[in-house]
N, C-alpha and C positions, 0 to 999 in steps of 0.2 A: 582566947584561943587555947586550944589544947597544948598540954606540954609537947616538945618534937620527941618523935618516937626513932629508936635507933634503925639503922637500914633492915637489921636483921628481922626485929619487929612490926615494919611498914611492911617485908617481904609476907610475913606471919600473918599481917592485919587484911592486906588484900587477897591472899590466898583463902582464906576465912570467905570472904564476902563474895570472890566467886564461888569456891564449894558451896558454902550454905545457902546463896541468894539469888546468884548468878546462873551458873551453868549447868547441867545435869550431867556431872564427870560422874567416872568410876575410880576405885582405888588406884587405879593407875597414875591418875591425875595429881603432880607433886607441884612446890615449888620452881622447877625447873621445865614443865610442860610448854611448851609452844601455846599462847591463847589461843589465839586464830583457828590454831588445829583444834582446840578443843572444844571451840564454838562461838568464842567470842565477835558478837558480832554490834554494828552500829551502836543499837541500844541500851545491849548490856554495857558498851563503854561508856554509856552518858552517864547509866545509873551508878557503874564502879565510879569515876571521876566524881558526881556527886557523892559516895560513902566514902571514899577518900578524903575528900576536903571537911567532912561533916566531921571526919577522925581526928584530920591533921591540921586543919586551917589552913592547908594549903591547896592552891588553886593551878588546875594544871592545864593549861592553853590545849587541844586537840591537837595545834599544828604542832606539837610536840612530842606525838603519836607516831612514832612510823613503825615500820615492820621490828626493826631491831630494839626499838622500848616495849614492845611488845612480845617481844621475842619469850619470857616468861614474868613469871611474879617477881623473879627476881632482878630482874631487866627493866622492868618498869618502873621498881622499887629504888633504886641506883638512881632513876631518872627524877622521881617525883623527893628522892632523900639529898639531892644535889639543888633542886628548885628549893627548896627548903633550908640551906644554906647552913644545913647539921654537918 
C-alpha cells in the first residue's frame, strides 16, 4: 500500500486527476470548485475513485458520496483523508 498522503496532498492528488484526466475545466477551475458544476458526472466518479484508491490504497464506498463530499477537491479530500484514518 502506498504511504498515506497528507490531506493537503490528496486535495493536490485529486485535483490533478480531474484537471489532467477527468474534466475539461478552464483556469477557472481551482481546488475549491464545486464538481458537479464543473461536470463531474457518474463516470468520471468511478474512474476518480478508482485513481484515488490506485494512489492511496484506500477505498471509498459511493454511498459516501453526497452533495457535500463533493462539494470540492477539498471536501472530498477531508472525506477520503478521514477514511484513511491520517
Amino acid at each position: 500500500m502506498p504511504p498515506p498522503l497528507s490531506r493537503e496532498d490528496l486535495t493536490q492528488s485529486i485535483y490533478d486527476i480531474l484537471r489532467n484526466d477527468l474534466l475539461e475545466v478552464g483556469e477557472e477551475f481551482t481546488p475549491r470548485s464545486n464538481l458537479i458544476d464543473a461536470g463531474l458526472d457518474s463516470l468520471a466518479v468511478t474512474q476518480l475513485l478508482l485513481a484515488v484508491e490506485e494512489r492511496t490504497g484506500v477505498w471509498v464506498d459511493e454511498g459516501l458520496l453526497t452533495p457535500e463530499t463533493l462539494a470540492s477537491c477539498e471536501s472530498l479530500a477531508a472525506c477520503i483523508h478521514e477514511l484513511a484514518g491520517a
